[in-house]
C-alpha beads as a LAMMPS data file, in Angstrom:
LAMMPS data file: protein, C-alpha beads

431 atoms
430 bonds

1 atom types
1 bond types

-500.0 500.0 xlo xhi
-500.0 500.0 ylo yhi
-500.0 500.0 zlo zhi

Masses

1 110.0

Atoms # bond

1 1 1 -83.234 114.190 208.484
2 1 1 -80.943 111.285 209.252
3 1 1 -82.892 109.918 211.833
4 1 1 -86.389 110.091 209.291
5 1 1 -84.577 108.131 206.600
6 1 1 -83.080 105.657 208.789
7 1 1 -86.664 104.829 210.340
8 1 1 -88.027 105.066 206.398
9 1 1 -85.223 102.210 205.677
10 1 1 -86.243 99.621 208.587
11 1 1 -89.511 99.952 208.738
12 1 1 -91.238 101.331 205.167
13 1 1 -93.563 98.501 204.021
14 1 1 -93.191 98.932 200.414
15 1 1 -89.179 98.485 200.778
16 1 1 -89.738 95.159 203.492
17 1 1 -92.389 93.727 200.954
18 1 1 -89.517 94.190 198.146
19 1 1 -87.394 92.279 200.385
20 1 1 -89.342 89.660 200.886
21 1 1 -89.602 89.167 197.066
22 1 1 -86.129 88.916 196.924
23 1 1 -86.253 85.792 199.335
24 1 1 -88.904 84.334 197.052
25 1 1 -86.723 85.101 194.307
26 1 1 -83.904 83.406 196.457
27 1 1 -85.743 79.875 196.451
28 1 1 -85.872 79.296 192.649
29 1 1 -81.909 78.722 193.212
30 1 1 -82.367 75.479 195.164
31 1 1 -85.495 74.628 193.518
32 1 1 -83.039 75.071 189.659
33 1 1 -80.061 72.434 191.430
34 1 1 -83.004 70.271 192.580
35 1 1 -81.867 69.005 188.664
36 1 1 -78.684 67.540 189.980
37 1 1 -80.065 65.644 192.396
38 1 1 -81.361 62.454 192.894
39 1 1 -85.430 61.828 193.194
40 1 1 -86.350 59.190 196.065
41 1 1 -90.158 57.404 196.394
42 1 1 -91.079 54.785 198.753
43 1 1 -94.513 52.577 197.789
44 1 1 -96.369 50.363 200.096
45 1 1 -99.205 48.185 198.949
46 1 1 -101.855 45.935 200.663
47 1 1 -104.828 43.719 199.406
48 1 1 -107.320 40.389 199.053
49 1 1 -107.436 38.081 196.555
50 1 1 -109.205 34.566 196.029
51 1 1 -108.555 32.577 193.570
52 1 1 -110.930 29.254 193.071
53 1 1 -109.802 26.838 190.698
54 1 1 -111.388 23.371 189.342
55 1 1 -108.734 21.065 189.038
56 1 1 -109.367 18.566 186.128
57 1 1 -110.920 15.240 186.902
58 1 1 -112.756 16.686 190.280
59 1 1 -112.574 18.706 192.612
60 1 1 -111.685 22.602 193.561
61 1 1 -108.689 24.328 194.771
62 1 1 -109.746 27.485 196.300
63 1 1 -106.388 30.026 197.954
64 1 1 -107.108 33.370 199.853
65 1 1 -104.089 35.550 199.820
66 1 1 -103.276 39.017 201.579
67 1 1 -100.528 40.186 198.408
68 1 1 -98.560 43.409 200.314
69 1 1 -95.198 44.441 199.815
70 1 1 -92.954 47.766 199.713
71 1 1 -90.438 49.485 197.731
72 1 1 -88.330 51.887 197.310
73 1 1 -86.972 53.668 193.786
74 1 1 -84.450 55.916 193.183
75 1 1 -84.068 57.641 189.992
76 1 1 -81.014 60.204 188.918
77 1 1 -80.626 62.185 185.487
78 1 1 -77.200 62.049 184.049
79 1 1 -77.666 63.874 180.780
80 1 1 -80.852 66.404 180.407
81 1 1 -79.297 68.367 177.220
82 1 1 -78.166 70.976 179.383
83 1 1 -81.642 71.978 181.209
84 1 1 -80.589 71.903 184.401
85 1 1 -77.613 74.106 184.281
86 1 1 -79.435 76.635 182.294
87 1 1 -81.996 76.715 185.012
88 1 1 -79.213 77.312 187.715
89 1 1 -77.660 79.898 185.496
90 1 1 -81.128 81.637 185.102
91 1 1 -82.076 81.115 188.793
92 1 1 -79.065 83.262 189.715
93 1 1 -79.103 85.776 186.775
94 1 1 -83.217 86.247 188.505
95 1 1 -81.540 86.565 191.796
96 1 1 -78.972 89.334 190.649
97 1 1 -81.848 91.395 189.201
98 1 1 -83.823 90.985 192.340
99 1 1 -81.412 92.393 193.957
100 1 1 -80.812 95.580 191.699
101 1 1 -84.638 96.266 191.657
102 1 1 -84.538 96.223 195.207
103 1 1 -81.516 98.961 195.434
104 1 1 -84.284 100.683 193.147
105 1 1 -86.697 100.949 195.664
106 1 1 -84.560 101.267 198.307
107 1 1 -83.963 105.236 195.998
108 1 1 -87.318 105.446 195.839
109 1 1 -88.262 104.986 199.120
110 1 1 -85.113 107.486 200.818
111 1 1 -86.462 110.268 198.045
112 1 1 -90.074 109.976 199.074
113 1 1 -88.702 110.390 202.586
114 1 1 -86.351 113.037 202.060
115 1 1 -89.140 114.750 200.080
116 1 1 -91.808 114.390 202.683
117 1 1 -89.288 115.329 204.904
118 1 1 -88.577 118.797 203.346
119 1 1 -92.478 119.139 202.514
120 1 1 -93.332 119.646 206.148
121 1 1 -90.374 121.864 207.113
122 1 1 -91.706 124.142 203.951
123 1 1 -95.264 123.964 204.935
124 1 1 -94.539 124.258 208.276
125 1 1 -92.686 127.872 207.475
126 1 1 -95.270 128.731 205.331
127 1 1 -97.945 128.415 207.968
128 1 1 -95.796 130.646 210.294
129 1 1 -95.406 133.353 207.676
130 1 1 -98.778 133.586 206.673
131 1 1 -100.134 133.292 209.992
132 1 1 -97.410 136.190 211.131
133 1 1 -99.489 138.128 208.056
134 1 1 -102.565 137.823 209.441
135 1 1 -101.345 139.322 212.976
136 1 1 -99.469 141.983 211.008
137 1 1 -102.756 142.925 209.144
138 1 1 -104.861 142.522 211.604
139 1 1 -103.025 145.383 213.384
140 1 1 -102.968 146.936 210.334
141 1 1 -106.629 147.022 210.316
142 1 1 -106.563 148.610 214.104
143 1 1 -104.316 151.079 212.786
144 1 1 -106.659 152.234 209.644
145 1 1 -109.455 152.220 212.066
146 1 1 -107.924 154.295 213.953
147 1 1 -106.488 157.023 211.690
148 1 1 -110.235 156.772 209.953
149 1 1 -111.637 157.912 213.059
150 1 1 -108.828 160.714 213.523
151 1 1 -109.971 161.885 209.909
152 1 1 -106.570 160.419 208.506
153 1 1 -107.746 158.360 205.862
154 1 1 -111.230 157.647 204.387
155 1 1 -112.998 154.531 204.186
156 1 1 -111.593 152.971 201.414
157 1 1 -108.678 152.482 203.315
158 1 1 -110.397 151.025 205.787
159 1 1 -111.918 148.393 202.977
160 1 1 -108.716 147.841 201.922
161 1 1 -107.045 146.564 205.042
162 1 1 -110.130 144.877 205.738
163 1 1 -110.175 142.839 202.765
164 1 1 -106.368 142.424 202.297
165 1 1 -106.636 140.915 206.219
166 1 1 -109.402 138.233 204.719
167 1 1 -107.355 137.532 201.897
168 1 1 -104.327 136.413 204.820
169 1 1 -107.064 134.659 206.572
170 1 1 -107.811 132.455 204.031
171 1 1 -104.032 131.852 203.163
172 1 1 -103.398 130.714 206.626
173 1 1 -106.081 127.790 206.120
174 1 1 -104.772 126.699 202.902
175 1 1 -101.615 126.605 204.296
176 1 1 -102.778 124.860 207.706
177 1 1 -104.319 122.247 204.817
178 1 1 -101.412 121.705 203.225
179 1 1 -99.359 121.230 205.787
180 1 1 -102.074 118.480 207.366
181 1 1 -101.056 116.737 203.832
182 1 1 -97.514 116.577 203.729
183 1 1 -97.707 115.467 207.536
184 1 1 -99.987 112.366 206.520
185 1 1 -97.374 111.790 203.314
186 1 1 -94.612 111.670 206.068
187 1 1 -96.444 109.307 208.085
188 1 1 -96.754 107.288 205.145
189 1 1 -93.187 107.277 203.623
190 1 1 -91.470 107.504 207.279
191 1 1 -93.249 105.913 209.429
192 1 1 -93.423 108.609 212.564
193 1 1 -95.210 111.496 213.278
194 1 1 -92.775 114.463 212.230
195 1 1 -91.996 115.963 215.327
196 1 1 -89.090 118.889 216.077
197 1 1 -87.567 118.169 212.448
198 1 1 -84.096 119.638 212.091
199 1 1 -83.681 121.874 209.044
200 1 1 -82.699 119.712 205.870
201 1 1 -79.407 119.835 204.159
202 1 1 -78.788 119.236 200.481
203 1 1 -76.247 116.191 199.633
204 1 1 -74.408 117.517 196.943
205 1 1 -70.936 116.558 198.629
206 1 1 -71.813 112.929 197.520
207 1 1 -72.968 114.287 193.231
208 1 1 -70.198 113.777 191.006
209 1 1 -67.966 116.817 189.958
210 1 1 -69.955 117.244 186.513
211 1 1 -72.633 116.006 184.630
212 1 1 -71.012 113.893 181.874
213 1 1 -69.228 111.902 184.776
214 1 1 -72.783 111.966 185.869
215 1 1 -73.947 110.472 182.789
216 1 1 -71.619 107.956 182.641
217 1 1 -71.716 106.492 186.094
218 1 1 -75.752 106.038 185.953
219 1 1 -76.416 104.094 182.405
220 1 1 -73.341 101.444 184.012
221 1 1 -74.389 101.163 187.951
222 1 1 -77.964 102.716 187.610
223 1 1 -80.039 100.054 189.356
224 1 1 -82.457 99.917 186.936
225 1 1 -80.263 99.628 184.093
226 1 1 -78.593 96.664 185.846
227 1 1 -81.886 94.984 186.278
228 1 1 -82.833 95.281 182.831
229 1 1 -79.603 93.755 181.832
230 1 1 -79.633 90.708 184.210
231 1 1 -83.444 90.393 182.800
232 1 1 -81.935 89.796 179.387
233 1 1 -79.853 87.261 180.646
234 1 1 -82.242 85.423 182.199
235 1 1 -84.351 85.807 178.635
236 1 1 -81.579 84.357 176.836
237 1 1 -81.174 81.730 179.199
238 1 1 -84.442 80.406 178.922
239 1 1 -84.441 79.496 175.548
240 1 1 -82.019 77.076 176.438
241 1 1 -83.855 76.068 179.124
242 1 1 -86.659 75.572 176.465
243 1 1 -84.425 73.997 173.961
244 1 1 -83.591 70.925 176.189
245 1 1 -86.766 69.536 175.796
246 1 1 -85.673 68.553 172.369
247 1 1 -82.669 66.515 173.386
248 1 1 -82.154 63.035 175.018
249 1 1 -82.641 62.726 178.484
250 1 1 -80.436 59.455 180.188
251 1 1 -80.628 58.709 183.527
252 1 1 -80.127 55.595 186.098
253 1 1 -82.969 53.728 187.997
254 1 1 -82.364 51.756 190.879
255 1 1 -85.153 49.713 193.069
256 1 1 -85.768 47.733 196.071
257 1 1 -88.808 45.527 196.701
258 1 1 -90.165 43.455 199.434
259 1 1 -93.285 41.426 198.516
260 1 1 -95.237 39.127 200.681
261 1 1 -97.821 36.454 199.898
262 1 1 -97.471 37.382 196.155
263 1 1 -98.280 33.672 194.517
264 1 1 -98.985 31.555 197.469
265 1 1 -99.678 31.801 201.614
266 1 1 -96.225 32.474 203.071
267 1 1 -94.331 33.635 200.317
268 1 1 -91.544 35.928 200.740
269 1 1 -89.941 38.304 197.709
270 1 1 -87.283 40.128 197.723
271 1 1 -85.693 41.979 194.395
272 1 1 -83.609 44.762 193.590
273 1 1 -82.671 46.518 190.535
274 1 1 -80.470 48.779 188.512
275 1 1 -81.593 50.546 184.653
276 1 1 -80.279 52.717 182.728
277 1 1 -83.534 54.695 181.437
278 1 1 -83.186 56.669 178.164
279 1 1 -85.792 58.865 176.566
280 1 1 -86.010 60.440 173.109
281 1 1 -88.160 63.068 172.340
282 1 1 -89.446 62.723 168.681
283 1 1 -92.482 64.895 168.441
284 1 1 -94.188 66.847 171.075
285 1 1 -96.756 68.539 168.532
286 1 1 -94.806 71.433 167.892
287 1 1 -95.129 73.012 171.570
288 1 1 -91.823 72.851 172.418
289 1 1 -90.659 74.731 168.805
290 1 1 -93.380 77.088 169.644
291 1 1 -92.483 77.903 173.130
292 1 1 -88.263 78.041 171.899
293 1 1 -89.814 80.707 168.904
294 1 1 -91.660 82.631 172.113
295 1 1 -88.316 82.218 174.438
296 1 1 -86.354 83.748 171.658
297 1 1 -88.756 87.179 171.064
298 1 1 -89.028 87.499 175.033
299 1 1 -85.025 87.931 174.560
300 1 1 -85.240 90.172 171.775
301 1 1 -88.092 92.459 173.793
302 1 1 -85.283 92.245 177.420
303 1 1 -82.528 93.828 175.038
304 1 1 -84.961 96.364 173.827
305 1 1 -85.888 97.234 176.992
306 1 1 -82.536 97.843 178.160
307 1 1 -81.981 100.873 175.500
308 1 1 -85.344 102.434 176.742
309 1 1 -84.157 102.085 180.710
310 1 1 -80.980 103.572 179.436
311 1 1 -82.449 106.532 177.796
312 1 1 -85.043 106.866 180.902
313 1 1 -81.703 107.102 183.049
314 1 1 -80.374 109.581 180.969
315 1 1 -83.074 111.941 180.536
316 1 1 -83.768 112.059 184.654
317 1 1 -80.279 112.446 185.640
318 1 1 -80.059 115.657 182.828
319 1 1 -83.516 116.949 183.948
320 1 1 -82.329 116.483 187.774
321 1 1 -79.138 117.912 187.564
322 1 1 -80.451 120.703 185.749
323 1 1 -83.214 121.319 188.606
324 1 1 -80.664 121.272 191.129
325 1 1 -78.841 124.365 189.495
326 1 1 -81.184 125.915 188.944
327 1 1 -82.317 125.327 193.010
328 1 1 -79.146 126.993 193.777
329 1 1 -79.599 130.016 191.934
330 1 1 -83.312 130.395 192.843
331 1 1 -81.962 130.390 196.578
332 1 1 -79.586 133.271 195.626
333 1 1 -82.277 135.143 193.996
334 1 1 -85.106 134.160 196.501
335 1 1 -82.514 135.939 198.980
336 1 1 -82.352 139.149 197.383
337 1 1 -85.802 139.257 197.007
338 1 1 -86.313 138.885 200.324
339 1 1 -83.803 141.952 201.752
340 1 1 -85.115 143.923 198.940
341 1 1 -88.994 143.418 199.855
342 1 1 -87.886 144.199 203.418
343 1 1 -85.926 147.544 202.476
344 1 1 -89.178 148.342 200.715
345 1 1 -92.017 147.936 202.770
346 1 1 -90.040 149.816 205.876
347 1 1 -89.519 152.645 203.679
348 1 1 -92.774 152.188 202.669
349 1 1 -93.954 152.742 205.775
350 1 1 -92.001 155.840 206.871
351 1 1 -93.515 157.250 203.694
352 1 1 -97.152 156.111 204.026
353 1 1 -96.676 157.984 207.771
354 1 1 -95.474 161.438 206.148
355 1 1 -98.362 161.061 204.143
356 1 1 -96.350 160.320 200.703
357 1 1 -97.891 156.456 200.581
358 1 1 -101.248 155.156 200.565
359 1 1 -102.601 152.202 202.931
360 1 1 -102.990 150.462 199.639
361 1 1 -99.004 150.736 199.130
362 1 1 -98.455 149.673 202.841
363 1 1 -100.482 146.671 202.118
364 1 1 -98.669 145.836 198.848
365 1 1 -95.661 145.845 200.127
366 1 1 -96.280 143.734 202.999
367 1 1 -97.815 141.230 200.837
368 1 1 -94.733 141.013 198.288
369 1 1 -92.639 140.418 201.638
370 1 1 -94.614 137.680 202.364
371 1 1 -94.197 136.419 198.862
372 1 1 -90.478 136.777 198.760
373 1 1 -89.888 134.932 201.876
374 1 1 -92.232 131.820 201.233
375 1 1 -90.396 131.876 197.501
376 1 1 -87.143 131.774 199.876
377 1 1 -88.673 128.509 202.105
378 1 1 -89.876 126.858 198.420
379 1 1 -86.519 127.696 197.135
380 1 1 -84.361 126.262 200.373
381 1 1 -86.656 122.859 200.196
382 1 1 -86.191 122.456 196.276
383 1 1 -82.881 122.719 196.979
384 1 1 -82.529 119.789 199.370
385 1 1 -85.042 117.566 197.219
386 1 1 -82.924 118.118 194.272
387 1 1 -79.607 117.015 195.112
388 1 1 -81.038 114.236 196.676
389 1 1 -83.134 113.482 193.280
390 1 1 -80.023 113.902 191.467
391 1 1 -78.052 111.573 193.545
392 1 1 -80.841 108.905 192.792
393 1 1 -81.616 109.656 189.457
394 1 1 -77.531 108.622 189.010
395 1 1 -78.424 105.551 190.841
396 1 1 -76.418 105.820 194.158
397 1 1 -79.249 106.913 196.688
398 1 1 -78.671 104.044 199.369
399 1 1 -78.548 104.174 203.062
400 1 1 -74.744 102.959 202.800
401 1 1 -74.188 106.488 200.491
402 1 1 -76.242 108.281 203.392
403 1 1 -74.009 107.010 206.134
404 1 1 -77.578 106.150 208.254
405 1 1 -76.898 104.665 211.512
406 1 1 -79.479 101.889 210.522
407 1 1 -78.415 97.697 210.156
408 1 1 -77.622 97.823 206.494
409 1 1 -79.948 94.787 204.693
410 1 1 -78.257 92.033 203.557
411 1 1 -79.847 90.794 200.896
412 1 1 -77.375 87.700 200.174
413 1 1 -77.547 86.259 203.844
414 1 1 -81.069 84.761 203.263
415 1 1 -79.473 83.525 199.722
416 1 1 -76.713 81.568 201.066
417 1 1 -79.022 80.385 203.921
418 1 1 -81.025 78.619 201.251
419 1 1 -79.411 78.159 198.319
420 1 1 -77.845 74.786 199.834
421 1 1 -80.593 73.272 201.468
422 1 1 -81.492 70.157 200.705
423 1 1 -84.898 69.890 202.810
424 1 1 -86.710 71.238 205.652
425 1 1 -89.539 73.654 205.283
426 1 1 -88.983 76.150 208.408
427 1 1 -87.955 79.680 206.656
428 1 1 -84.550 80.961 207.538
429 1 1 -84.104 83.940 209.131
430 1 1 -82.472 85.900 206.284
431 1 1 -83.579 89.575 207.022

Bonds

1 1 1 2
2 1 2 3
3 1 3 4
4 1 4 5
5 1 5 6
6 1 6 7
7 1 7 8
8 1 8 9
9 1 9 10
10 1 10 11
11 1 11 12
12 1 12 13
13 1 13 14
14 1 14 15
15 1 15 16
16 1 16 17
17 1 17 18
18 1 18 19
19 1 19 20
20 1 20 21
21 1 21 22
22 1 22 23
23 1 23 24
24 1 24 25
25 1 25 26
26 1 26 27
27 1 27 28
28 1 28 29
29 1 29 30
30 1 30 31
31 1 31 32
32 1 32 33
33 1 33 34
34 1 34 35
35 1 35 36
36 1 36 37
37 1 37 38
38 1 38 39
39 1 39 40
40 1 40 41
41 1 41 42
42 1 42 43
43 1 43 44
44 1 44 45
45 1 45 46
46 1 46 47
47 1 47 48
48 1 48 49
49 1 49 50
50 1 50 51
51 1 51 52
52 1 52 53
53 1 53 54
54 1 54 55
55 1 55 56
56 1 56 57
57 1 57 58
58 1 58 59
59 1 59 60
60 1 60 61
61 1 61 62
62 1 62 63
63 1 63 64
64 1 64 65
65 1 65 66
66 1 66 67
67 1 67 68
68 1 68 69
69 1 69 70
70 1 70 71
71 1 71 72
72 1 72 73
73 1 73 74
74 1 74 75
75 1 75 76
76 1 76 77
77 1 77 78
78 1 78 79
79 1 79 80
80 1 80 81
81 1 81 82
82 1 82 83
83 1 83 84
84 1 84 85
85 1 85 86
86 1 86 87
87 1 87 88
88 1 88 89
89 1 89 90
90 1 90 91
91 1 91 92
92 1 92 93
93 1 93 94
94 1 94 95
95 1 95 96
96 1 96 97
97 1 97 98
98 1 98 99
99 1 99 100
100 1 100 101
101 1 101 102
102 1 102 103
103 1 103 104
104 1 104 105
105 1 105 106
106 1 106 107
107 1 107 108
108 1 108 109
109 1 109 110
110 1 110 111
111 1 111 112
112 1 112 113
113 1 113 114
114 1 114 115
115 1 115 116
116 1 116 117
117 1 117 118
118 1 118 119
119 1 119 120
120 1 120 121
121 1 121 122
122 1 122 123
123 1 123 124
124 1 124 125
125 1 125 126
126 1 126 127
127 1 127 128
128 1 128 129
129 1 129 130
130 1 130 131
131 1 131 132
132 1 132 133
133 1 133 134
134 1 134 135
135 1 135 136
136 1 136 137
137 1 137 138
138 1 138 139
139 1 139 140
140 1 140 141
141 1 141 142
142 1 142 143
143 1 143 144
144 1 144 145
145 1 145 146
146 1 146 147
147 1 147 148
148 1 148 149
149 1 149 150
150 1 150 151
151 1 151 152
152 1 152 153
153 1 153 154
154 1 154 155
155 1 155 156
156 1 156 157
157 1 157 158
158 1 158 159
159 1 159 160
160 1 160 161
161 1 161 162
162 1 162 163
163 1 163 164
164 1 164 165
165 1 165 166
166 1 166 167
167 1 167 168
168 1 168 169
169 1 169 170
170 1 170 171
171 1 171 172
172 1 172 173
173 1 173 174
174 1 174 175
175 1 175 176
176 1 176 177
177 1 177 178
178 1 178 179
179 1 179 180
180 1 180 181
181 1 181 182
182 1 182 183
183 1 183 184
184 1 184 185
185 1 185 186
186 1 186 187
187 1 187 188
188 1 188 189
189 1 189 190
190 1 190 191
191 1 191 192
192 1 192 193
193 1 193 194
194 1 194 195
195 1 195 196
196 1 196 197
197 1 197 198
198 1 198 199
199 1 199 200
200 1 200 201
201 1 201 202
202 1 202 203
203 1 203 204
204 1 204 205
205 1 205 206
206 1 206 207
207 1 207 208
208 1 208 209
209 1 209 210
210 1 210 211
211 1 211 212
212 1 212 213
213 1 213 214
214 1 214 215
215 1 215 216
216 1 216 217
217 1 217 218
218 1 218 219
219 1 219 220
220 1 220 221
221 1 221 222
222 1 222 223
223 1 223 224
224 1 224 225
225 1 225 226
226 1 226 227
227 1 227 228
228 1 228 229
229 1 229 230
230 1 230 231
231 1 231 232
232 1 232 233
233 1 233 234
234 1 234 235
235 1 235 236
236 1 236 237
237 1 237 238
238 1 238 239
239 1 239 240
240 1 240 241
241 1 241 242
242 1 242 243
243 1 243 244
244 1 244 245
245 1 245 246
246 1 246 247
247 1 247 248
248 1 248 249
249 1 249 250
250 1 250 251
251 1 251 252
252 1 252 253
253 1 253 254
254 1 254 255
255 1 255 256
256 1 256 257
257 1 257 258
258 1 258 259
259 1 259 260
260 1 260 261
261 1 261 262
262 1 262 263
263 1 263 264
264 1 264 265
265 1 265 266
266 1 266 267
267 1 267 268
268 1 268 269
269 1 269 270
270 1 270 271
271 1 271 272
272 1 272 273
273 1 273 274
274 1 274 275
275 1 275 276
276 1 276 277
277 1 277 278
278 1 278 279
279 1 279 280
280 1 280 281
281 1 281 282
282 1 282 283
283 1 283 284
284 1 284 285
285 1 285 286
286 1 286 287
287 1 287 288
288 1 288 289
289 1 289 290
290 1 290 291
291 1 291 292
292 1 292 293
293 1 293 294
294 1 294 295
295 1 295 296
296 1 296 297
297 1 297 298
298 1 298 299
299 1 299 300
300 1 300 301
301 1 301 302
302 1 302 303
303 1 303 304
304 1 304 305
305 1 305 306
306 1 306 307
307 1 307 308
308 1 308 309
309 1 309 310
310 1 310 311
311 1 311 312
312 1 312 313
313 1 313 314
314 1 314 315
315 1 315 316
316 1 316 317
317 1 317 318
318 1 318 319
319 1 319 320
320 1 320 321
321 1 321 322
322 1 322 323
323 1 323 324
324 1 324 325
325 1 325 326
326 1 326 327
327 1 327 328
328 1 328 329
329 1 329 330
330 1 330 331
331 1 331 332
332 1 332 333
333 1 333 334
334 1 334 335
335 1 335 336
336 1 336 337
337 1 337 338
338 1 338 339
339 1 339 340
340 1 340 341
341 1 341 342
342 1 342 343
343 1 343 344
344 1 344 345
345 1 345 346
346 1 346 347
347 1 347 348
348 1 348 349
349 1 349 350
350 1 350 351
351 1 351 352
352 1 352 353
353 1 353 354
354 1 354 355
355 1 355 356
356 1 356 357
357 1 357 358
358 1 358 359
359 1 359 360
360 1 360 361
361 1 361 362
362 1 362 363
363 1 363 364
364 1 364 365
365 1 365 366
366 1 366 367
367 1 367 368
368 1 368 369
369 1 369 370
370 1 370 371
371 1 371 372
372 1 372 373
373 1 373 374
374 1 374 375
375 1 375 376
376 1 376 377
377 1 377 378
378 1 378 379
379 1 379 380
380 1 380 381
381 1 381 382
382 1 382 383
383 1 383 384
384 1 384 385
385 1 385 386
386 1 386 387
387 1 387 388
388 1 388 389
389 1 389 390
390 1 390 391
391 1 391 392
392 1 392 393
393 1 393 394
394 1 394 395
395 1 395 396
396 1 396 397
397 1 397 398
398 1 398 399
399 1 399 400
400 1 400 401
401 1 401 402
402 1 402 403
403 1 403 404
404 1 404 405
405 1 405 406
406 1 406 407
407 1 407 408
408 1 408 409
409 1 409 410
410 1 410 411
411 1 411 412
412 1 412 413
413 1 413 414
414 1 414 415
415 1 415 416
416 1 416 417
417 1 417 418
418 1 418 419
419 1 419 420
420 1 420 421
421 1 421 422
422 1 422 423
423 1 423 424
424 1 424 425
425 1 425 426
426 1 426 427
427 1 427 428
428 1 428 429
429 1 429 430
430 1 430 431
């Protein structure tokens, strides 16, 4: 099962596309400290102009000029009420809950996996059973026919093992069907073709010792939980983000200009400047208010939200902890079933030949042997799925937990790739 889960963790699209909205995420960082830094423009300008003028007492003056010149201007922020480091703080807070929903679907992606996993092993025993039936009762059938024609038994029996044979038949199909299914469900989550799969074995080495310690490590490291709470953060940050629009903004403004031919034929210009720029906000028509009002319920709703993903948390890690008890009893139970429908249906048989059992009995019994032992294979495969839903129900379902022989994903390289880059458009190679 290893080997499936490592494959599921490289190559599953859902969990790369997840990754690649971390890196997204991983750009508003730069773009937030893009604040501190200074903003550079360069102008250029070309023209015509003609210019006729009558001079006073006679005559015309008439000048044709090419006016052209450049610049350069350079403008830095010194004082933006506190925008910019909000943003920066926000950027990262985004970042952190990237990260956390990603370790979400990473779980997600390892159980639907492991569960697709242990669907085909099931359905895979199931077919063999049931098709095993079919031979059984097919020689069943030979059997009746025989003893019918000795005089044995009537034709009733005959009927029976007849229609009891039918009734495996059509078994075998549904099974054949359903294990078609969870082979295209395992293409899906893993990536392969399921092909000599190893039997399955449950992780409950890596559950903790009880359920309140259970409890307790999921609502403080539960992905999801973390997410939500680096979501209100962000929230809270952005009303301050918001907020800054109502304060001052100072800055410096420094320019260089060349100018040709800007008055008369020849002409050369060349100025350079420093200001100190200052702008007051007095009245934006009440967006900025509005949109501080908005920033503040978005807040409110994040810290909501982080009591619901809290109780979510707690309610599957009870309901999967329960399931995987009760897995581990149904195995124990599914077991006895099993010896006992074998004990039954061989004595069932050395009665049916003294003449003390009908076919009808024979058949019975074979068919509750069937039963037992697919309720064993269901039992063995809930078994597996359920520690391994309990391990990511408590949030700590990962490839590192797993020990996979897979390239763990680093999902800060591509951060600190970017996060200081101060141009250049070619996308680093984070993955």
């Amino acid at each position: 099962m290893d080997a499936a889960l490592a494959r599921a963790y490289v190559s599953n699209p859902t969990l790369n596309a997840e990754r690649a909205s971390v890196r997204v995420t991983n750009e508003s960082v730069p773009q937030a400290l893009s604040g501190y830094r200074p903003r550079i423009t360069a102008s250029a300008d070309i023209g015509a102009s003609i210019t006729d003028a009558r001079i006073p007492g006679g005559g015309n003056s008439t000048s044709r000029l090419g006016p052209r010149g450049a610049g350069v201007q350079i403008d830095q922020t010194l004082f933006d009420g506190g925008k910019t480091r909000s943003a920066v703080s926000q950027a990262e807070s985004q970042v952190l809950g990237a990260r956390a929903v990603l370790r979400n679907i990473e779980q997600n992606v390892l159980l639907d996996a492991a569960t697709s996993y242990m669907n085909v092993l099931r359905d895979t025993a199931i077919l063999t059973l049931n098709r095993n039936n079919v031979e059984v009762l097919d020689e069943q059938v030979r059997q009746t026919r025989g003893r019918f024609e000795a005089g044995e038994v009537t034709t009733t029996d005959v009927a029976q093992s007849q229609a009891r044979l039918s009734q495996a038949q059509s078994q075998a199909i549904l099974a054949e069907s359903n294990l078609k299914t969870s082979v295209a469900r395992y293409r899906q989550n893993v990536g392969a073709e399921p092909r000599q799969l190893a039997p399955g074995r449950p992780v409950e080495g890596l559950l903790p010792k009880s359920l309140p310690v259970a409890l307790s490590a999921a609502l403080t490291s539960h992905p999801a939980v973390i997410a939500s709470l680096h979501g209100v953060d962000a929230a809270e940050l952005q009303v301050k983000v918001t907020q800054a629009d109502l304060y001052p903004v100072l800055g410096v403004r420094g320019t260089v200009q060349q100018r040709y031919d800007e008055d008369t034929f020849g002409d050369r210009v060349r100025s350079a400047g420093v200001f100190g720029t200052l702008t007051i906000p007095i009245y934006e028509g009440g967006q900025v208010y509005s949109r501080t009002r908005q920033a503040k319920e978005t807040a409110g709703q994040r810290r909501i939200e982080v009591d619901t993903q809290r109780d979510t948390v707690r309610a599957a890690v009870v309901s999967a902890w329960g399931s995987n008890e009760a897995a581990k009893a149904q195995i124990t139970a599914a077991q006895s079933q099993v010896r006992a429908a074998e004990t039954a249906l061989s004595g069932v048989r050395e009665e049916a030949k003294a003449g003390q059992r009908t076919t009808l009995d024979v058949l019975n019994a074979q068919q509750e042997l069937v039963i037992a032992r697919s309720s064993l294979v269901t039992a063995q495969r809930d078994r597996v799925v359920a520690s391994y839903t309990a391990l990511s129900a408590i949030g700590r379902l990962s490839a590192e937990t797993l020990g996979l022989k897979a390239e763990i994903y680093n999902s800060r390289r591509h951060y600190d790739q970017v996060k200081g880059l101060l141009w250049g458009t070619q996308t680093p190679d984070g993955r």
